[in-house]
C-alpha positions as CSV (number, residue, x, y, z in Angstrom):
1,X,13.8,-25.2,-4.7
2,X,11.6,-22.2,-6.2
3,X,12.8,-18.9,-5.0
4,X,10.4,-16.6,-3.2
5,X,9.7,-13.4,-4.8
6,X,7.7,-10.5,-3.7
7,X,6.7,-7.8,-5.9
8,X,6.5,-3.7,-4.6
9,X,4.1,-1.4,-6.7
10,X,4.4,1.8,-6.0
11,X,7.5,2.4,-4.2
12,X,7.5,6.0,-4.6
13,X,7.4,9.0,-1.7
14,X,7.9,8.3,1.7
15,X,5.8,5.1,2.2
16,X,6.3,3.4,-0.8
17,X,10.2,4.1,-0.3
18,X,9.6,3.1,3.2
19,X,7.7,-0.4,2.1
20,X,10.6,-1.0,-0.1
21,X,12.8,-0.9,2.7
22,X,10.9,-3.1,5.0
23,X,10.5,-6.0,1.8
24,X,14.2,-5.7,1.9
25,X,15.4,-5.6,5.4
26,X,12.6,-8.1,6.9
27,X,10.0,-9.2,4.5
28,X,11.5,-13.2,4.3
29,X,11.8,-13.2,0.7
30,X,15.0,-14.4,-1.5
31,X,13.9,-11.4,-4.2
32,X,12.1,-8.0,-4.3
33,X,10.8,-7.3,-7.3
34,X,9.7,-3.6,-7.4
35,X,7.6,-2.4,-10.2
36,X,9.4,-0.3,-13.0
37,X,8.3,3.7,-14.2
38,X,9.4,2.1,-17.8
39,X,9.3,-1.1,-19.9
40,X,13.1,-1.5,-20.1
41,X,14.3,-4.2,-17.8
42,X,16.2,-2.3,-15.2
43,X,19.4,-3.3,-12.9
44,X,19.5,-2.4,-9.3
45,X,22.8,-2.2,-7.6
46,X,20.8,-3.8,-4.0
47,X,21.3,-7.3,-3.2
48,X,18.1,-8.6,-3.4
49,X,16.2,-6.0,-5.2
50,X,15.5,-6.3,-9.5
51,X,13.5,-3.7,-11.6
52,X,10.8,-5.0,-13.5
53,X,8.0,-3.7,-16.1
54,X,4.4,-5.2,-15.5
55,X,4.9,-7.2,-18.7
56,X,8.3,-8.8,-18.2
57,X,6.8,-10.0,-13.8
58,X,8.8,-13.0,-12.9
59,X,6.8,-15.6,-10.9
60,X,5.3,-14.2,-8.0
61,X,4.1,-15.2,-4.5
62,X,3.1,-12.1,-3.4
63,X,2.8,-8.6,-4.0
64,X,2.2,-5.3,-2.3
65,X,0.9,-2.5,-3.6
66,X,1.1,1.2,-2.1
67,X,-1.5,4.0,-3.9
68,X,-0.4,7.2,-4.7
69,X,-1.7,10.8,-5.5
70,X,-0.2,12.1,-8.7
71,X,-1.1,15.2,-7.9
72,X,0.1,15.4,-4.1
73,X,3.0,16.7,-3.7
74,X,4.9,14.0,-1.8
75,X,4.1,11.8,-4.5
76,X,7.6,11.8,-5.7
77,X,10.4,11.8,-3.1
78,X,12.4,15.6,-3.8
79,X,15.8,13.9,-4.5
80,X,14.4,11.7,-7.0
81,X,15.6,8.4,-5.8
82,X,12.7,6.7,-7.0
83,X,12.2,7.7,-10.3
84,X,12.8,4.3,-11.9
85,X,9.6,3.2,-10.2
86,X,6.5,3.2,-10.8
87,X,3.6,5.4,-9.1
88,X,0.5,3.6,-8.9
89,X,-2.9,5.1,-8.7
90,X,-6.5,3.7,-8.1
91,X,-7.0,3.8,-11.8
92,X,-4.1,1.7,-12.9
93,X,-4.3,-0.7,-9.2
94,X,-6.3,-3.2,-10.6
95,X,-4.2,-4.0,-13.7
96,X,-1.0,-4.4,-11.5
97,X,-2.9,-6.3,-9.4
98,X,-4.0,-8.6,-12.2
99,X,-0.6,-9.6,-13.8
100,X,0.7,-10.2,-10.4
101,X,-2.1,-12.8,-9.9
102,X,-1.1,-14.1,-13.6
103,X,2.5,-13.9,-12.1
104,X,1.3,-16.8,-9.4
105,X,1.1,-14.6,-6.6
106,X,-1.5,-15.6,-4.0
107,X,-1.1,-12.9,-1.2
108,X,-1.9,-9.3,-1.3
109,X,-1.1,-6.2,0.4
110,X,-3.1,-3.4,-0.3
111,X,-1.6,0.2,0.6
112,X,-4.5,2.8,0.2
113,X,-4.3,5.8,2.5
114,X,-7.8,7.7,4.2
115,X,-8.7,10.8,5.2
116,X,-9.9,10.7,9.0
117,X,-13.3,11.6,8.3
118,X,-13.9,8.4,6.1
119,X,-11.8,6.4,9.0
120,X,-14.3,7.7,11.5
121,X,-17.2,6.7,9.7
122,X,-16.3,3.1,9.1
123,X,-15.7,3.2,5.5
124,X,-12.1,1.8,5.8
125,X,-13.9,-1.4,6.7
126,X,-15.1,-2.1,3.7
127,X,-14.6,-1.9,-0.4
128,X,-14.3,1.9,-1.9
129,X,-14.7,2.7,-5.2
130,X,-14.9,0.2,-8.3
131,X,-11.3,-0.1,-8.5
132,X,-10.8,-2.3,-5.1
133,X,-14.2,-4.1,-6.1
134,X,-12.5,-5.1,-9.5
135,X,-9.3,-6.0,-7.2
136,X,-11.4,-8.5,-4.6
137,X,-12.6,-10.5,-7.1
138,X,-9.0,-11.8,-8.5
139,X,-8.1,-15.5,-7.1
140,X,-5.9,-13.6,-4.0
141,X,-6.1,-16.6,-1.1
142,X,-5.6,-13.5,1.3
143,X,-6.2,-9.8,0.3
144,X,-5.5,-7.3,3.2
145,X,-6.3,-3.6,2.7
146,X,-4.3,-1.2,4.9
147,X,-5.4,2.3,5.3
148,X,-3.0,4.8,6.8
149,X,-4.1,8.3,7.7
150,X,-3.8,10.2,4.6
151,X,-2.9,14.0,4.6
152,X,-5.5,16.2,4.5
153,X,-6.1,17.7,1.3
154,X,-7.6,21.5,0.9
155,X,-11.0,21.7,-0.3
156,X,-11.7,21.7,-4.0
157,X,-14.8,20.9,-6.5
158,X,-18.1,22.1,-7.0
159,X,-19.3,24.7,-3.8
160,X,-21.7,20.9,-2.6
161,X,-18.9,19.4,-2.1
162,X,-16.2,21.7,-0.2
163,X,-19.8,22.7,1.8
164,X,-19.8,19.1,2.8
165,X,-15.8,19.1,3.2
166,X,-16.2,22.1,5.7
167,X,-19.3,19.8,7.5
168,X,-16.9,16.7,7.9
169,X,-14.1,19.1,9.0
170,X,-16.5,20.5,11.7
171,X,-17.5,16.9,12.8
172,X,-14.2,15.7,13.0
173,X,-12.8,18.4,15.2
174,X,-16.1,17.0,17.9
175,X,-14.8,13.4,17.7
176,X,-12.0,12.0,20.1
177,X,-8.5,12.3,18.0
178,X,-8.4,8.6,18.5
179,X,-7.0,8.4,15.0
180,X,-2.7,7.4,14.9
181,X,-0.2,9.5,12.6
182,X,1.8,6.9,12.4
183,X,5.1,7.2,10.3
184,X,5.5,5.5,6.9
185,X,7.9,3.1,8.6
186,X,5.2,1.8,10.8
187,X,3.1,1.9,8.1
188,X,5.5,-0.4,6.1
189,X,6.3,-2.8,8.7
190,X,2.9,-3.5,9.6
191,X,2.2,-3.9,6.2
192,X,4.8,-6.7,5.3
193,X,4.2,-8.3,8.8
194,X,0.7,-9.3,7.4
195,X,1.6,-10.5,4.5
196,X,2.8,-13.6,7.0
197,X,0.0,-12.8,9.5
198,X,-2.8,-12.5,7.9
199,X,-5.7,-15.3,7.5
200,X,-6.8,-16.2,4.5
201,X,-9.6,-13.8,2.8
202,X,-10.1,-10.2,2.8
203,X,-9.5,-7.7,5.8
204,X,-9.2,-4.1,6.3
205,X,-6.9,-2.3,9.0
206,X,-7.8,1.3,9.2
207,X,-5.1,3.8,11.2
208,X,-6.5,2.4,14.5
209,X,-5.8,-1.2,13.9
210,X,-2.5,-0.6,12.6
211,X,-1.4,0.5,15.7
212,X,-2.9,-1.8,17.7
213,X,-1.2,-4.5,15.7
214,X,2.1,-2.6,16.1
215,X,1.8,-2.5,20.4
216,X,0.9,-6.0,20.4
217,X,3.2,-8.0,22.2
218,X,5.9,-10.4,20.3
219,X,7.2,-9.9,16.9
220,X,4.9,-8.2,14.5
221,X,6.3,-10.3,11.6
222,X,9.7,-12.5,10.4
223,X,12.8,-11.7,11.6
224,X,15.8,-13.6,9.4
């Protein structure tokens, strides 16, 4: 019998440390594979848990991927416990997402964190940028794309753009705060929960959703 093996991109900072966590302690699978910082083929002292570079990926059936900011400052947890793995941003998402298709894995998670003002107008519901397009057209059986609230950054860029940063600010603070801060362990257990849940196909849970799915009566995903 083939062993089930999950792979973890990205399991830096609170969330992807937090996902890592979740994969280990509930996710159902007899391995985690998270994705290595380097291409030496590392040890992990966890049961359960291997360190792997994106060209050495064992066979797959599923992987999760959680996006981070480089240039934020949680994007590294202070302590460095996760420096052996690998930060993955939009830029270099669609690569890991391709060898883990190569790898055989058919499911995937997608971790990608939104401001409120793109939440509140919709946009978590669909694709963003050419990255996630590149993503959806890989032969996932179910693609789910998750979108936490992300921090709110301070305005930067040409004087346009922190004028219409300043705009959105002022029509967020007008709108309900309907929008969850949920924790990055919510986050992460709502995000391995659908990697049993979900249907086949591609679906987006913005901050909203998340918690709905979290409040829902029975178990939100395997127990073993």
């Amino acid at each position: 019998m083939s062993m089930k093996r999950l792979l973890v991109a990205g399991a830096t900072g609170r969330l992807g440390e937090a996902v890592l966590n979740e994969a280990l302690a509930r996710g159902g699978f007899d391995e985690v594979v998270a994705l290595g910082a380097t291409q030496a083929d590392l040890s992990a002292a966890i049961r359960g848990l291997v360190l792997k570079p994106l060209d050495a990926l064992p066979e797959l059936d599923a992987v999760v991927i959680v996006l981070g900011d480089p240039d934020e400052p949680g994007a590294r947890s202070f302590h460095g416990r996760d420096a052996p793995f690998a930060l993955i941003d939009a830029q270099a998402m669609p690569r890991v997402a391709a060898a883990a298709s190569q790898a055989g894995a058919r499911r995937l998670i997608l971790i990608h964190p939104l401001p409120a003002w793109q939440q509140m107008s919709g946009l978590h519901r669909g694709l963003i940028g050419d990255a996630e397009l590149e993503v959806s057209r890989l032969p996932f059986n179910t693609t789910v794309l998750i979108r936490p609230l992300a921090a709110s950054r301070a305005p930067g860029g040409p004087w346009l753009q922190r004028i219409a940063h300043i705009y959105l600010s002022l029509q967020w603070l007008m709108m309900p705060r309907s929008l969850p801060a949920l924790t990055s362990a919510q986050v992460a257990r709502a995000a391995i929960a659908q990697l049993h849940a979900a249907p086949a196909g591609l679906s987006a849970l913005g901050a909203a959703n998340i918690e709905a799915l979290l409040t829902a009566p029975g178990p939100v995903g395997p127990r073993r």
